[in-house]
PLY file of the C-alpha trace (Angstrom):
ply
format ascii 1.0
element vertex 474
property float x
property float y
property float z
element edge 473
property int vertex1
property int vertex2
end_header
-6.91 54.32 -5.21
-4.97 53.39 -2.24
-1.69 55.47 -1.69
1.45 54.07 -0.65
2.75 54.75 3.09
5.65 57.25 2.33
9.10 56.85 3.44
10.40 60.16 3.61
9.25 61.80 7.05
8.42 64.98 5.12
6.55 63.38 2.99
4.46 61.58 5.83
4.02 64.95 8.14
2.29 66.40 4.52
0.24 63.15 4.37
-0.70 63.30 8.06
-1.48 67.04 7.33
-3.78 66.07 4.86
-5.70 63.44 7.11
-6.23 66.08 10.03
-7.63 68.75 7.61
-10.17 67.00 5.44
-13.01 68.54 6.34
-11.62 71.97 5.77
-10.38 71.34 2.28
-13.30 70.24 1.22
-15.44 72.84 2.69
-13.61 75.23 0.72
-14.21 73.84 -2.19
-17.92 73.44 -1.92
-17.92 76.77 -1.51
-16.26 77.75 -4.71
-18.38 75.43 -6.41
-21.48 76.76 -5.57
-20.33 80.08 -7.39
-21.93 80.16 -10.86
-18.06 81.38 -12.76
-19.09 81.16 -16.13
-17.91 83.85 -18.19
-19.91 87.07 -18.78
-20.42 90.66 -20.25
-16.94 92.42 -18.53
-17.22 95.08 -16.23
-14.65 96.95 -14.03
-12.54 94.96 -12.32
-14.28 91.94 -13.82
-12.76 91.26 -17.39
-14.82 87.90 -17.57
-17.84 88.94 -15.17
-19.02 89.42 -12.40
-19.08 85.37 -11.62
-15.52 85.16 -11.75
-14.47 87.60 -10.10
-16.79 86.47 -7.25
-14.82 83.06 -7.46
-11.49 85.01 -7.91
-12.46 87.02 -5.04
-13.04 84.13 -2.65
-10.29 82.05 -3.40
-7.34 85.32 -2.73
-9.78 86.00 0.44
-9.01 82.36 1.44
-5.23 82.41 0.77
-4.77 85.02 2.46
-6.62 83.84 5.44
-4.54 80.93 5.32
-1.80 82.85 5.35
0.03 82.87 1.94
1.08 86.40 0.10
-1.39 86.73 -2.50
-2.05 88.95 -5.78
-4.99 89.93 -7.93
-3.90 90.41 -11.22
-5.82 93.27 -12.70
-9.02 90.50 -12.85
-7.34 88.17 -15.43
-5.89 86.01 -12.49
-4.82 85.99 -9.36
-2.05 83.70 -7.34
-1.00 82.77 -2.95
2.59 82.07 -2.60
4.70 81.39 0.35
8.17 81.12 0.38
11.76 82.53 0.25
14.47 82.24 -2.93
14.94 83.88 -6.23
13.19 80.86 -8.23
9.78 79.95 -8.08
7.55 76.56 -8.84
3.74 76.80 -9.23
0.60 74.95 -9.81
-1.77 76.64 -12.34
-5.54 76.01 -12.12
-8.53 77.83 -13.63
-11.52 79.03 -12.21
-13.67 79.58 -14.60
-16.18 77.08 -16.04
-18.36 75.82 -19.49
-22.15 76.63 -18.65
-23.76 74.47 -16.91
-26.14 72.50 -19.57
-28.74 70.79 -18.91
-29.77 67.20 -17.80
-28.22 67.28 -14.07
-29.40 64.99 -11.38
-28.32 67.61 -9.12
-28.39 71.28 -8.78
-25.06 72.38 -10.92
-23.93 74.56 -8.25
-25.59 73.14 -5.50
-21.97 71.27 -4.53
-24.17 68.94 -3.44
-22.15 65.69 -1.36
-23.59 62.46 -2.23
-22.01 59.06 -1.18
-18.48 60.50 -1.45
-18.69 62.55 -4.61
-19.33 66.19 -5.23
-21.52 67.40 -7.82
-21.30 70.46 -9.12
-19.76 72.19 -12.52
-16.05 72.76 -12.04
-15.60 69.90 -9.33
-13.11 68.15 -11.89
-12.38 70.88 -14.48
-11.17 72.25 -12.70
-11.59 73.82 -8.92
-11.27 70.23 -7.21
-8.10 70.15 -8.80
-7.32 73.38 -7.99
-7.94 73.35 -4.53
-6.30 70.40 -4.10
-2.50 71.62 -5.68
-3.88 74.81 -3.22
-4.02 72.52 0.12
-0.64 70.56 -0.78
0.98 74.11 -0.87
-1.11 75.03 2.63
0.51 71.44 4.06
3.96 72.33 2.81
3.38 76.06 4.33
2.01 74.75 7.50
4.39 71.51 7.96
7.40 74.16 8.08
9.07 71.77 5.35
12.90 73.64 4.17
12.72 74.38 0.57
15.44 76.28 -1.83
12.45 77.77 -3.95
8.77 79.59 -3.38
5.96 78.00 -4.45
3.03 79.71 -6.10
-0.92 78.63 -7.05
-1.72 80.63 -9.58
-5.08 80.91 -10.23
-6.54 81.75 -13.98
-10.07 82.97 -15.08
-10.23 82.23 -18.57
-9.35 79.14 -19.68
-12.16 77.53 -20.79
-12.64 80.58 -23.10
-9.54 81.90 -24.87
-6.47 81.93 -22.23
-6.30 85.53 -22.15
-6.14 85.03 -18.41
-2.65 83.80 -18.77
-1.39 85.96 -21.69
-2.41 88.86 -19.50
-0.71 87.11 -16.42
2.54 86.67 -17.99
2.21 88.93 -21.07
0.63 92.51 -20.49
1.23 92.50 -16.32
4.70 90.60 -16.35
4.41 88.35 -14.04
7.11 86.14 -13.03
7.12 82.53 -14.64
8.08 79.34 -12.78
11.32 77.48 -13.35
8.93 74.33 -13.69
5.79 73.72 -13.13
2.43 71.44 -13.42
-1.27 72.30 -13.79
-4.14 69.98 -12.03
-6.30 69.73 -15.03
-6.18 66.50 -16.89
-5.16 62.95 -15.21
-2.61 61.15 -13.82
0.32 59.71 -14.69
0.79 63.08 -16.66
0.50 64.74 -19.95
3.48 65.07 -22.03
1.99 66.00 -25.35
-1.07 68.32 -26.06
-2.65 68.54 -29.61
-2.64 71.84 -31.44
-5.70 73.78 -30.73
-7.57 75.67 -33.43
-11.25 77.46 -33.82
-12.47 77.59 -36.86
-15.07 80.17 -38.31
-16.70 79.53 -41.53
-19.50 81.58 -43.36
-21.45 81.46 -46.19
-24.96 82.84 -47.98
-27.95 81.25 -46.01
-29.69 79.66 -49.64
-32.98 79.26 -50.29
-33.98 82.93 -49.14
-36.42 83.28 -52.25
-37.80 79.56 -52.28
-41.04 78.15 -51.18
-39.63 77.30 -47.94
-36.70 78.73 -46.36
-34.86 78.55 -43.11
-34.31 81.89 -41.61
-33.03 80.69 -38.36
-30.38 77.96 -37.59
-28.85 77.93 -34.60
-27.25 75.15 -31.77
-24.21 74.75 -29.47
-23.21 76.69 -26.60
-19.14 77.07 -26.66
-16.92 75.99 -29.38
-15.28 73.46 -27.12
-18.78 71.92 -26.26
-20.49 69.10 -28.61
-23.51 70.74 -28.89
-26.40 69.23 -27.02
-29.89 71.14 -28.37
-29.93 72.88 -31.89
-33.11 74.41 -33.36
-34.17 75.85 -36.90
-36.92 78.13 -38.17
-38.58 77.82 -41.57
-41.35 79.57 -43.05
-42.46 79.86 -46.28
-46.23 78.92 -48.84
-48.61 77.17 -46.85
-48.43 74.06 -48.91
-44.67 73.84 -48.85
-44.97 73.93 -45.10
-47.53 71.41 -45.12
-45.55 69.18 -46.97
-42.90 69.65 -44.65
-45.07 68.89 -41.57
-46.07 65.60 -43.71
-42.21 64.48 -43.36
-41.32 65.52 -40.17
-44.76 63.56 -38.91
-42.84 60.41 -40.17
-39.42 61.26 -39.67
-37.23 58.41 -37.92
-35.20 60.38 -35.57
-37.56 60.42 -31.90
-35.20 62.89 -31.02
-36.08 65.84 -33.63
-39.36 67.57 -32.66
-41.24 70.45 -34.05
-43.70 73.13 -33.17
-45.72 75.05 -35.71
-45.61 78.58 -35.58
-47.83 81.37 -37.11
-46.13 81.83 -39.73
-43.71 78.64 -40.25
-42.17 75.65 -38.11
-39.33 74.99 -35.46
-37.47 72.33 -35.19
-35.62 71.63 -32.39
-33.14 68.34 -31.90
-31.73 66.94 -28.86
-27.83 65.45 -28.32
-25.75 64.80 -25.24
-22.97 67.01 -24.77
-19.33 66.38 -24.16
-15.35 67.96 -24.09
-14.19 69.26 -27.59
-11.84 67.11 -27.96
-13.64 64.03 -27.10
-16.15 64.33 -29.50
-17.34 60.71 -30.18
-18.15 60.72 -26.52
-21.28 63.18 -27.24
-24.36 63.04 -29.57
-24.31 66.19 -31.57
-27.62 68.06 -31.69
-25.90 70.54 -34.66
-25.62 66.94 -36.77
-28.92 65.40 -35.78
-30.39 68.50 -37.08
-28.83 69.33 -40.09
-29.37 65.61 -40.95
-33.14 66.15 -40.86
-32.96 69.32 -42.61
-31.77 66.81 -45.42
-34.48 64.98 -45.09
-37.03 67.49 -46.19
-35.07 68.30 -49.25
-36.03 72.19 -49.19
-35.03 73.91 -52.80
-31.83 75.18 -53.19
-30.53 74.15 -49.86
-29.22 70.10 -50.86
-25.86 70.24 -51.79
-24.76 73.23 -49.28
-26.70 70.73 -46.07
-25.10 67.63 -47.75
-21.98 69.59 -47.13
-22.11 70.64 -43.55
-23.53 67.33 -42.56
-19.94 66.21 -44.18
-18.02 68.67 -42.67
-19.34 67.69 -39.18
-17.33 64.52 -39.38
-14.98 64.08 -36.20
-12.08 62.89 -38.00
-11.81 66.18 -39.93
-11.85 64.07 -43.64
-15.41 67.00 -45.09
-12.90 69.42 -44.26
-9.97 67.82 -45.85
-7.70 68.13 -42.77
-7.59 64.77 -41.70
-4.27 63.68 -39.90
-2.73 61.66 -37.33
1.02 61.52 -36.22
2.93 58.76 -34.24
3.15 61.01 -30.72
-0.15 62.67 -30.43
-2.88 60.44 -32.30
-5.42 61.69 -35.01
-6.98 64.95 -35.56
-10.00 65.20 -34.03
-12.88 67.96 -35.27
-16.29 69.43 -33.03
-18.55 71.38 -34.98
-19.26 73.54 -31.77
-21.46 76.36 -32.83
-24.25 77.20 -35.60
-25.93 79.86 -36.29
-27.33 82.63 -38.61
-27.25 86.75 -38.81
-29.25 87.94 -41.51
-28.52 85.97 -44.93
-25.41 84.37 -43.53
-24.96 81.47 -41.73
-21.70 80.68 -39.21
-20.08 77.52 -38.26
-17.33 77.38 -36.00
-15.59 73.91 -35.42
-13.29 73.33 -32.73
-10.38 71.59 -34.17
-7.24 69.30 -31.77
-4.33 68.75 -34.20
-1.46 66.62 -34.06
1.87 67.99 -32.26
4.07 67.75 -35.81
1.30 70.25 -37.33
1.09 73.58 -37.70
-1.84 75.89 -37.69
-0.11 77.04 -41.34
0.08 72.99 -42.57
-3.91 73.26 -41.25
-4.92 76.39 -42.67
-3.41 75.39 -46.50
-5.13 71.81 -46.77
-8.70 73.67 -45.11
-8.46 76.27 -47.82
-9.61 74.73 -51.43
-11.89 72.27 -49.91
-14.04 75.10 -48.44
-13.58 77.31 -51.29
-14.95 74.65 -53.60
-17.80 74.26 -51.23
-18.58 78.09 -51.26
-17.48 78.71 -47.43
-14.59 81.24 -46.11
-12.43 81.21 -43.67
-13.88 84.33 -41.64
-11.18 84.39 -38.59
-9.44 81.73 -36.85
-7.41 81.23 -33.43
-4.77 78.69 -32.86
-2.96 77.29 -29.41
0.16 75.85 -30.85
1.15 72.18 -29.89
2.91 70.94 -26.39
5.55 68.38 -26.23
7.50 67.84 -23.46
9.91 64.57 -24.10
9.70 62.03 -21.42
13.55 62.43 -20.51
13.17 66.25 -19.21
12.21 67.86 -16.53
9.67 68.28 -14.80
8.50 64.86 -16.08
10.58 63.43 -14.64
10.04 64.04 -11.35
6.72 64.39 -11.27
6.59 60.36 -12.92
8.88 59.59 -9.79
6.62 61.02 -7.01
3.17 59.77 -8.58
4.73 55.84 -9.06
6.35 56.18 -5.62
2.46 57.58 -3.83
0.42 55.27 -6.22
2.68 52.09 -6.52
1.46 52.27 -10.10
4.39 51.31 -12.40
2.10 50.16 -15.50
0.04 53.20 -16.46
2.07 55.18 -18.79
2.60 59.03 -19.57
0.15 60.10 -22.35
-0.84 62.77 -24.81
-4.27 64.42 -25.05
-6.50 66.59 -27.49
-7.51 69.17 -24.49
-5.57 72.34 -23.79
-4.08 73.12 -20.65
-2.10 75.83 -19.26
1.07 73.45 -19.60
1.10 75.83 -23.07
1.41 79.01 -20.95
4.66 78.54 -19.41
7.76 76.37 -20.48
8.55 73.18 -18.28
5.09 72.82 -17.50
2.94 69.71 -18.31
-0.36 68.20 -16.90
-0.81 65.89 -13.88
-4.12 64.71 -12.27
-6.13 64.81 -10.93
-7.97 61.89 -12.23
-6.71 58.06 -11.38
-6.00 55.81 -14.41
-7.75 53.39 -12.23
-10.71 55.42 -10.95
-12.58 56.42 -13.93
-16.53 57.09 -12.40
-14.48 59.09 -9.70
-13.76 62.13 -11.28
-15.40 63.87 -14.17
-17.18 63.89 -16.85
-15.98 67.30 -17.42
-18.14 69.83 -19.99
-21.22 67.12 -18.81
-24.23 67.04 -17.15
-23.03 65.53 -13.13
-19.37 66.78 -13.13
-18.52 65.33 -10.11
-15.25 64.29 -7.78
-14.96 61.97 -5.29
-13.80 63.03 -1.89
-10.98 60.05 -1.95
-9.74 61.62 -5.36
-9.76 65.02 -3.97
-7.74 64.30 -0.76
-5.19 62.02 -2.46
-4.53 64.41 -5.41
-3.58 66.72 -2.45
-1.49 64.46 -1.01
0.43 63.75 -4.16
0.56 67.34 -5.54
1.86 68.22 -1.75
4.77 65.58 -2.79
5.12 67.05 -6.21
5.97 70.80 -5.19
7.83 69.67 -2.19
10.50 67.40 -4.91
10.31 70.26 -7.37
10.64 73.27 -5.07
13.40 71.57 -2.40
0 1
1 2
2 3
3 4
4 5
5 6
6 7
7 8
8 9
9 10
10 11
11 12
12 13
13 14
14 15
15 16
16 17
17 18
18 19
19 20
20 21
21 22
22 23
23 24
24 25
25 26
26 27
27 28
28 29
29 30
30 31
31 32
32 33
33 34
34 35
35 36
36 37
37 38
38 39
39 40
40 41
41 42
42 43
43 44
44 45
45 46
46 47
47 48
48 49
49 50
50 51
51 52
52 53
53 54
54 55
55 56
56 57
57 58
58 59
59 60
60 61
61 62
62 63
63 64
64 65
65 66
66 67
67 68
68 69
69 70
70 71
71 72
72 73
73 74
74 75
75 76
76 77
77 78
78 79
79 80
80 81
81 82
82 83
83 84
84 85
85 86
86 87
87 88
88 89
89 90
90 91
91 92
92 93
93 94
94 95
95 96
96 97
97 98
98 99
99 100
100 101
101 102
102 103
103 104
104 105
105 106
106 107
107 108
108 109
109 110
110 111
111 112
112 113
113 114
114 115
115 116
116 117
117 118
118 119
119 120
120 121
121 122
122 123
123 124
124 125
125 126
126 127
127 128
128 129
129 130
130 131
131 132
132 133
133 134
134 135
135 136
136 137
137 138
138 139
139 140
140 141
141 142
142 143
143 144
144 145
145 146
146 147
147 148
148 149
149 150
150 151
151 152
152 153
153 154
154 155
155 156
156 157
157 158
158 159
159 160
160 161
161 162
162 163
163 164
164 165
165 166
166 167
167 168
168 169
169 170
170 171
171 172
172 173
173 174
174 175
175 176
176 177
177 178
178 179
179 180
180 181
181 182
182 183
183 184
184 185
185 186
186 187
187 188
188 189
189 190
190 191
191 192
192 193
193 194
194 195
195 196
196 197
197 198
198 199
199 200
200 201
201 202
202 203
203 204
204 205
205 206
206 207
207 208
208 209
209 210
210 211
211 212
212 213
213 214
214 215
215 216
216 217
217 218
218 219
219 220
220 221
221 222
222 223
223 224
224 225
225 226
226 227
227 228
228 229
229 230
230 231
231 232
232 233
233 234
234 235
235 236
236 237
237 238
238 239
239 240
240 241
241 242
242 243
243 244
244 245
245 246
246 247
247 248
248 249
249 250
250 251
251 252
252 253
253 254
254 255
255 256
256 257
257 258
258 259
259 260
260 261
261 262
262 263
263 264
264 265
265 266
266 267
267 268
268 269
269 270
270 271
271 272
272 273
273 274
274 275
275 276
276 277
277 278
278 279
279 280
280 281
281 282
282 283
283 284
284 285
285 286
286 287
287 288
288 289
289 290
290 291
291 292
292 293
293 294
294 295
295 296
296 297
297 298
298 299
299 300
300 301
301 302
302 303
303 304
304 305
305 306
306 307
307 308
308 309
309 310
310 311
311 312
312 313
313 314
314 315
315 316
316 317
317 318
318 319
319 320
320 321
321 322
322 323
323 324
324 325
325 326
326 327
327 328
328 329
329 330
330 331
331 332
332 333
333 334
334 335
335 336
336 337
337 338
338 339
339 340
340 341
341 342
342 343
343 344
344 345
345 346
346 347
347 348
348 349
349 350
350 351
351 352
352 353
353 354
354 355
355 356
356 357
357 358
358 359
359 360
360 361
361 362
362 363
363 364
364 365
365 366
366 367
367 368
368 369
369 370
370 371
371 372
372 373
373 374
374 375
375 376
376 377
377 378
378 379
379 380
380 381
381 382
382 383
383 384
384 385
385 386
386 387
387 388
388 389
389 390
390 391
391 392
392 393
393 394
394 395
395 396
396 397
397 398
398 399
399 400
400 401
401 402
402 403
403 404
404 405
405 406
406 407
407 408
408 409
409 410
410 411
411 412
412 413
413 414
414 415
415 416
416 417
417 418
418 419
419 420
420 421
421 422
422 423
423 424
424 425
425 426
426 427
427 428
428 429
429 430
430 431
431 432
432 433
433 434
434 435
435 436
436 437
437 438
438 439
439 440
440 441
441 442
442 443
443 444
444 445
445 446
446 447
447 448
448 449
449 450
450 451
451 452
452 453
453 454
454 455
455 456
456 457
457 458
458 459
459 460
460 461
461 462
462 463
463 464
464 465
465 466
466 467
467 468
468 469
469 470
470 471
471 472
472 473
């Protein structure tokens, strides 16, 4: 997308800021990139791992190279300021990143450059984005701009896996919270609504474990917010059971369920395409595909609880009886993002985006009976309430204002989404950008094989969120 020469001569020293450090900003970022931030076993200092805190650890080293004040926050997070005043404004980006998957053209954290884009997990979800609301606040710093308030990048390491980054940040350590706010992680024009977020775990007895033929393994997906892409399960069981088995599988439709035999039994593995939680109709769920050919061997005493789950995996939430929709947000959407089994008991965990009028409570009481009749419990569950943000407030307001004014783009309208941001951290705080209503191969697909952003999305989401802080922190 072409931006729109600015009339404000602040506005076009932050642009012309932008133009003469390109290169920089997006060195930087490659080199964040290449760091493999995917959460892992804690350690000192390192709540999420030892990846993270690498990443955490080169972006304060950065900031403060670049000159802004900055803070590590016990490990959780981190954040660069500049600035006088006794209010602050801030950008909030994340870090961290979903593993990496497979199926990549190029090397996930090779940050490879490739006719304009940049490959590598995290380039749109969400350190291109990050770095980008980072460089408008280095322009602002560096263009000597007057402003009434600080501005602060704050910079979170655990968003793609519970938030506790920010509930530390702002809960346990106390940090100070912005007056307003945005956070780089969805698209432009912004986000004014967010769906409820809920994980749901569900156990029940593995059957079968005295028949003929049993499965004593079922496992697939890699994070609850993840449509799973490979799934595999184990059977054993009397020789001529198994053979029988083999007999169906040999003719089975589905050329993307395989098997292996074992010494004592048979694996089957299926293959799916991953994609975002709360897109997922945009995947091909390998969980489904292979509970769906579990089915087909019709194994004793395992029918009606496999008819079930193969139910229960529908994205509209209707097998678990929680299907909704409301006029602001859309329909409830549903991921069955993990399977697996300990022992004699199988668990399912489904990633759920609910309508802004719910409640986790309203969720919870229509999930109940239908579960219960089905011979599952509800083994523990955690919820990220709803955002709303009317159109009419602030900082929607202005942040509307500057992206219609940069863009020239007075027909793509506001919108609500099923991901989570950290808009829910902090009040008057929404989403915006980085990704172009009109530039859709240019940035993503996030939680997919290729993540990628293009350079000319990169440097004009800096230019815009350079804009953005200067309106809301002047």
């Amino acid at each position: 997308m072409q931006l729109q020469s600015p009339k404000d001569p602040n506005i076009k020293r932050l642009y012309r800021w932008v133009d003469n450090h390109q290169q920089e900003i997006i060195e930087a970022l490659r080199g964040v990139l290449q760091i493999p931030s995917v959460q892992a076993e804690p350690a000192p200092g390192a709540p999420f791992g030892q990846p993270v805190r690498q990443a955490l650890d080169y972006t304060l080293q950065l900031c403060a190279k670049l000159g802004f004040r900055v803070k590590d926050v016990d490990g959780y997070a981190g954040h660069a300021e500049f600035g006088d005043g006794t209010e602050m404004v801030a950008a909030l980006g994340h870090l961290d990143v979903v593993p990496e998957g497979d199926g990549w053209s190029y090397p996930p954290y090779g940050a490879v450059l490739d006719d304009g884009y940049i490959y590598a997990r995290g380039a749109s979800d969400d350190k291109g984005p990050t770095y980008a609301a980072l460089f408008a606040a280095r322009a602002l710093m560096d263009c000597g701009v007057r402003l009434r308030r600080r501005v602060r990048i704050i910079f979170g390491c655990n968003e793609e896996s519970g938030f506790r980054c920010v509930e530390h940040y702002f809960g346990v350590a106390g940090e100070e919270r912005p007056v307003m706010g945005f956070t780089p992680d969805a698209s432009f024009p912004l986000i004014y609504a967010e769906k409820g977020i809920a994980n749901l775990v569900l156990t029940s007895p593995l059957p079968g474990q005295h028949s003929p033929a049993r499965i004593v393994s079922l496992r697939g997906g890699l994070r609850p917010n993840m449509v799973p892409e490979s799934a595999e399960a184990t059977i054993t069981g009397d020789p001529a059971e198994l053979l029988r088995i083999v007999g169906v599988l040999n003719r089975y439709w589905d050329q993307n369920v395989s098997f292996d035999l074992l010494p004592d039994g048979i694996k089957i593995v299926a293959q799916g395409k991953s994609a975002h939680g709360s897109r997922p109709w945009q995947g091909d769920n390998a969980v489904t595909r292979l509970i769906r050919a579990l089915c087909a061997l019709q194994l004793p005493e395992t029918g009606d609880w496999l008819e079930w789950l193969l139910d229960s995996a529908d994205v509209s939430g209707t097998g678990l009886g929680i299907a909704h929709r409301d006029d602001v947000s859309g329909a409830l959407t549903s991921n069955l993002g993990l399977i697996a089994t300990n022992d004699a008991t199988v668990t399912v965990t489904y990633n759920v985006r609910y309508p802004v009028t719910w409640s986790m409570e309203t969720l919870r009481m229509q999930l109940k009976p239908v579960i219960a009749k089905a011979g599952w419990t509800l083994a523990e569950h955690t919820d990220s309430p709803p955002l709303y943000v009317p159109l009419d407030q602030e900082p929607v307001a202005t942040l509307l204002r500057v992206y219609r004014e940069a863009t020239g783009d007075t027909a793509s309208e506001p919108r609500t989404m099923g991901g989570g941001t950290y808009a829910r951290a902090t009040p008057r705080t929404v989403a915006y950008g980085a990704a172009f209503p009109t530039a859709t191969q240019a940035y993503g697909p996030a939680h997919e094989p290729d993540e990628r952003i293009h350079v000319t999305t990169l440097l004009n989401a800096t230019r815009i969120y350079a804009h953005a802080l200067y309106e809301l922190a002047k």
